[in-house]
N, C-alpha and C positions, 0 to 999 in steps of 0.2 A: 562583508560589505565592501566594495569598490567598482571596477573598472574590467570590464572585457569584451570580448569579442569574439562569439560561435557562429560554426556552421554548423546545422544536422541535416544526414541524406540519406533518402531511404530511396531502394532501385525496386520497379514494381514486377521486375522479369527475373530470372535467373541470369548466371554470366557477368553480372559484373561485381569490379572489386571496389568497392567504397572507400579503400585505404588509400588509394591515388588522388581518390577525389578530395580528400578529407586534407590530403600534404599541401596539395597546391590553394585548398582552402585556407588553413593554416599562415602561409607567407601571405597572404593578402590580410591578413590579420595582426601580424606582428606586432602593430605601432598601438595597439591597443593592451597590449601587456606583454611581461618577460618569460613567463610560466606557461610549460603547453601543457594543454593536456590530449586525450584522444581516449573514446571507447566506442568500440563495435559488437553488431551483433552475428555472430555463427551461426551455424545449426545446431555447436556445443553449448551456447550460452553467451553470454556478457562477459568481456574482456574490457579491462579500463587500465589506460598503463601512462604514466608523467615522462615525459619526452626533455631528454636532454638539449635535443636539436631538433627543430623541427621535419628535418630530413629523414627524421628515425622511425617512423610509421611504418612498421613490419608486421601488424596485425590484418588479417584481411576480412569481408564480411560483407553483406547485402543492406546492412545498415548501420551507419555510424553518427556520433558526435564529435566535435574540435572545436576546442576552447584554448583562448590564451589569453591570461589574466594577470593581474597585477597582486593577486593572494591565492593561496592552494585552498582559501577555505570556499572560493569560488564553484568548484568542482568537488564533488562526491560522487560518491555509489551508496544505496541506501536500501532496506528491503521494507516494502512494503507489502504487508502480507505473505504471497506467494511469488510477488512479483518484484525481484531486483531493478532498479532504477539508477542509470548512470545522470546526471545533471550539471549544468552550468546554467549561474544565472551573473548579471548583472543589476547592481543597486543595493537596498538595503537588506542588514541580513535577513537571511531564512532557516528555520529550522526545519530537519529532517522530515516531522510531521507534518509540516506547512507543505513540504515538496510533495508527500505521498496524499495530502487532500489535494492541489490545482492537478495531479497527474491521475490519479486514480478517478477522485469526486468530482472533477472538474470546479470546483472551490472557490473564489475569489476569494484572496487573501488582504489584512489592511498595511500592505506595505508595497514601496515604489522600485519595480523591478522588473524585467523580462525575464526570463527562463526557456532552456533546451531542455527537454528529458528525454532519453531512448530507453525501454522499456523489455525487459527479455523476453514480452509475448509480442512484441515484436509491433511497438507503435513508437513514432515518434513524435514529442508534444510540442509545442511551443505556448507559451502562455503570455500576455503584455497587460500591467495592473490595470486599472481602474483610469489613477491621473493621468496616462498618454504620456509622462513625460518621456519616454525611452520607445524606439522603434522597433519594430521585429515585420519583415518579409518574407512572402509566401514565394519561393521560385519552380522552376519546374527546367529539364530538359525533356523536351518533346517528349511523349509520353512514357518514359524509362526513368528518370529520378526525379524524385521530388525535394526541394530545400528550403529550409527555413537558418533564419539567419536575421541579427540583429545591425550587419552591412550589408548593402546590396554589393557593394563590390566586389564579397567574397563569393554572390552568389555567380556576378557574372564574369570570374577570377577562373571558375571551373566550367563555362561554357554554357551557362544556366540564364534563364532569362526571367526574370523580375514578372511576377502575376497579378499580386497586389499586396496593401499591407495590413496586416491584424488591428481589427478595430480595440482601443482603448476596453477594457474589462473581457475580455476574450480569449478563448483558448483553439489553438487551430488541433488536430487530431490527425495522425496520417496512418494508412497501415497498408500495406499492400491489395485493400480490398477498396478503402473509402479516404478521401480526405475530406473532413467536414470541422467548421470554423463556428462556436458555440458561443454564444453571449453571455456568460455565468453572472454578469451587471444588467439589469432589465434599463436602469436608469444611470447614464455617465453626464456627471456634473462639473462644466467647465476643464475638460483637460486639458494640458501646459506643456508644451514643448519644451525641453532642455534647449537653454540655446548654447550650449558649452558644445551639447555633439551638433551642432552646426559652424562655431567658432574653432575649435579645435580638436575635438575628439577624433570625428567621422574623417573616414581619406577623402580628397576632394570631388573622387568621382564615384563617390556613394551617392546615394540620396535618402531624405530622412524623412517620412511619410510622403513620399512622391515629387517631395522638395528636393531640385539640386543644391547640394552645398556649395558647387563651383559656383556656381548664381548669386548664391548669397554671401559667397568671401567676395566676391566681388564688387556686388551693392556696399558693402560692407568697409573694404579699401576707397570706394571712391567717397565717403563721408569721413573717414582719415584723414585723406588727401584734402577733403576741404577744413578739417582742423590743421592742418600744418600750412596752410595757406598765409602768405604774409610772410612774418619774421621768419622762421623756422623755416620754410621752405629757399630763400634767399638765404639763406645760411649753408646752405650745403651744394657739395658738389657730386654727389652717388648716392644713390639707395641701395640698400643690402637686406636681403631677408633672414633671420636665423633660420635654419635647416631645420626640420622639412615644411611645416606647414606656413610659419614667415615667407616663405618666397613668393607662392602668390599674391599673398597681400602686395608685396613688395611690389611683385612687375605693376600690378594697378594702380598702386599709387605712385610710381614712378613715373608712367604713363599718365596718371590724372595731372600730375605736375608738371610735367616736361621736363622731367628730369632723366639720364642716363641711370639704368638698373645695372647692376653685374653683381654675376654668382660669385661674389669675392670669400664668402665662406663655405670650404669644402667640408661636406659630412663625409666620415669616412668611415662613424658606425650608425648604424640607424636604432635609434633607443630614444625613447621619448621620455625624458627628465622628467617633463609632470606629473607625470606616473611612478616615480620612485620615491618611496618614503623617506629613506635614510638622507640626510642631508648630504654629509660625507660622500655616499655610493653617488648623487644627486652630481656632483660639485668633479668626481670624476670622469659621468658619464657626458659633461657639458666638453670639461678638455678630450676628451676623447673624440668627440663627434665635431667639432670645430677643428678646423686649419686654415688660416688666412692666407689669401693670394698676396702676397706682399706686395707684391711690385704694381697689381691692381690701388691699393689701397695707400700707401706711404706718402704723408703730405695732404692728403684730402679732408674734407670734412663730410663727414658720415652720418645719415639717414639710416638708421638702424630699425628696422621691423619686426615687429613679432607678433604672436596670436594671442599672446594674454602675458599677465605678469603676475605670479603668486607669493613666492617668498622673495621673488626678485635674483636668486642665486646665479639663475641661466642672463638676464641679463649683463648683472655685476662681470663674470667670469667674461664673457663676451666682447664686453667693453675692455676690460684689462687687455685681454687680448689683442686686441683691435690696438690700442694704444702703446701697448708695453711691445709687443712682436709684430705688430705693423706700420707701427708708426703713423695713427693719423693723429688727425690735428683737432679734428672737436668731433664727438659723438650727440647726435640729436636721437631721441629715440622715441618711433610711435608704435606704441598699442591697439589693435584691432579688437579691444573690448572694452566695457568699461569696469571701473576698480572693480575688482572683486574681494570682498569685503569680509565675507561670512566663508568658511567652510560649509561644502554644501552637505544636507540631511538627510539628502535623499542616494548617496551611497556613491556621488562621483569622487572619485579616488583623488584629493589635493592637502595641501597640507592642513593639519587643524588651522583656527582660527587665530590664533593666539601666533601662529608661525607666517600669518597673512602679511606682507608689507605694507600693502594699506591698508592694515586694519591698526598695525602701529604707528604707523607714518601718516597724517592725514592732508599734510602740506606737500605740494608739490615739490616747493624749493627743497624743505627736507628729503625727500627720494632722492630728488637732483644728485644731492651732497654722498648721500647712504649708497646711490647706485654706481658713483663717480662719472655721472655724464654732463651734457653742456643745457640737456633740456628735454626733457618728458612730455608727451602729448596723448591722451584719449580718444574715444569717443565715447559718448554719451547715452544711456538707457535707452533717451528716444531714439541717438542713430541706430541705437541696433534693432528698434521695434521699426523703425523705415525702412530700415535692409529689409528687415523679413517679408515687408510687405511688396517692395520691390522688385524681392524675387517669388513673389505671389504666395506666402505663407500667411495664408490668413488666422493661421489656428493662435490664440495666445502663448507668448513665450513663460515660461517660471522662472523670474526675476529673484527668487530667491538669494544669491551670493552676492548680487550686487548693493542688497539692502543692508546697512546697519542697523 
């Protein structure tokens, strides 16, 4: 159960090597988990091999999968039957049998999930449940490979161009003879976007059922920027985004405010905290990816931005920062989501609920104090269901984490 991010490609010619495609797949996936994986298919068989660096893809083959995830229990290899099955899914878990009925049976299963599988007789699957909350795309290079992928980014990361996306209850099928796309749900009832992989999961120049996510952080900063209107915006003198996905918010709402933006915090590893269990490794990986422009920053009062707030660790650490080694003078800080409340069920990777800050904290002033900043700003359920519709998502969001 958690958080990842596959490519699978299958080449419908002879001559090429899928392991090139699969590396540079791979880095366009990073920020979606720390763990790689990668398996291909020969003329000998199935090969599955756990990558120290994602630069390490020395296996070569006519069909492959790349996964990188935030648990190894994301990734297997499994037999079913006669037929070995390498797999990566995202969401909640699944069992071995669960894998070999949606690849085998074509099966719907009752659980919230996408899945890759590459097969030793040489298919590769893609599967996306029933609810829709999680994406999965169909790509193609000109008629020599074909890719599936639950980023479009990664699809078009390796020169591939986006064809469409797998309807909710569905399983797409590839094999060097046919690709055909199956309805295993005769009837799909109300399915629900995540809007986490539109707020901060997805890179911003994925898209998530045909939705731009740039569009929607977009829509999304400029309803920010009209919560910090007034006090809070008269209060400061710089906006700053936390690295990577804070900064577009940031430039927007700096822009919807008329306020000056600058990159005053440098990432210097790219590792995405939300995604890491341990608090500890959490609380390392924040001082590691932060370094303050001092001389930017020393004296100012700060407009601090980010894409969500969970246990609050990455803000706290942030803030200290910002205060104790740059010397500013008041940290304001807004949020481009609204509380997230509940740990979610449906298998995105955050901390339990009990680890949630606001699900301890339900007073602002109390954050204030807990986060050591000057003042905390949101936006509201409705903003984010206006974003969506702004940037033309008509499909329902799943509000789920935001609910107590």
């Amino acid at each position: 159960m958690g958080t990842a991010g596959f490519l699978g490609v299958l080449s419908f010619h002879d001559g090429w090597d899928v392991g090139k495609v699969l590396k540079y797949g791979l880095l366009a996936l990073r920020h979606r988990g720390e763990t790689h994986w990668v398996s291909v298919l020969t003329n000998s068989g199935l090969a599955a091999k756990k990558l120290d660096e994602v630069g390490d893809i020395d296996v070569n083959g006519w069909a492959g999968i790349a996964c990188s995830t935030t648990d190894d229990s994301l990734f297997g290899v499994v037999k079913c039957g006669d037929v070995d099955v390498a797999y990566c899914y995202e969401g909640q878990g699944i069992s071995e049998g669960e894998v070999c009925d949606i690849v085998l049976n074509g099966r719907a299963i009752e659980k919230s999930l996408t899945l890759l599988a590459l097969t030793s007789n040489g298919r590769l699957v893609g599967y996306r449940s029933v609810d829709g909350r999680r994406t999965l795309a169909l790509g193609a290079y000109g008629f020599d490979l074909a890719y599936i992928s639950n980023e479009t980014a990664a699809i078009n990361a390796v020169g591939g161009a986006v064809r469409t996306f797998i309807r909710p209850g569905s399983v797409i099928d590839i094999s060097r003879y046919v690709v055909r796309e199956t309805r295993v749900v005769n009837h799909v009832e109300n399915p629900r976007l995540c809007p986490l992989e539109l707020i901060y999961l997805s890179r911003a120049d994925s898209e998530v059922n045909g939705y731009s996510v740039y569009a929607f952080r977009k829509a999304l900063a400029r309803r920010l920027a009209t919560r910090l209107r007034g006090k809070t915006a008269r209060d400061v003198d710089i906006v700053i985004g936390v690295p990577d996905t804070g900064i577009l918010y940031a430039l927007k709402v700096g822009e919807a405010l008329g306020k000056p933006v600058e990159l005053a915090l440098m990432n210097i590893e790219r590792r995405r905290s939300a995604l890491i269990d341990e608090a500890t490794m959490r609380q390392a990986t924040v001082h590691l990816k932060i370094t303050p422009v001092v001389k930017e920053l020393r004296g100012k009062r700060v407009l601090l931005i980010d894409d969500s707030l969970l246990s609050g660790l990455t803000i706290k650490e942030v803030s200290q920062v910002l205060r104790h080694r740059a010397g500013v003078k008041e940290v304001h800080v807004g949020i481009a989501s609204p509380r997230i409340t509940k740990s979610c069920p449906y298998g995105v990777t955050m901390p339990p609920t009990e680890m949630l800050l606001t699900r301890v904290f339900h007073i602002d002033e109390e954050l204030i104090k807990v986060l050591e900043v000057d003042s905390i700003t949101w936006v509201s359920i409705d903003d984010l269901v206006n974003a969506a519709r702004e940037a033309g998502i008509m499909e329902e969001l799943c509000l789920e984490c935001f609910l107590r």
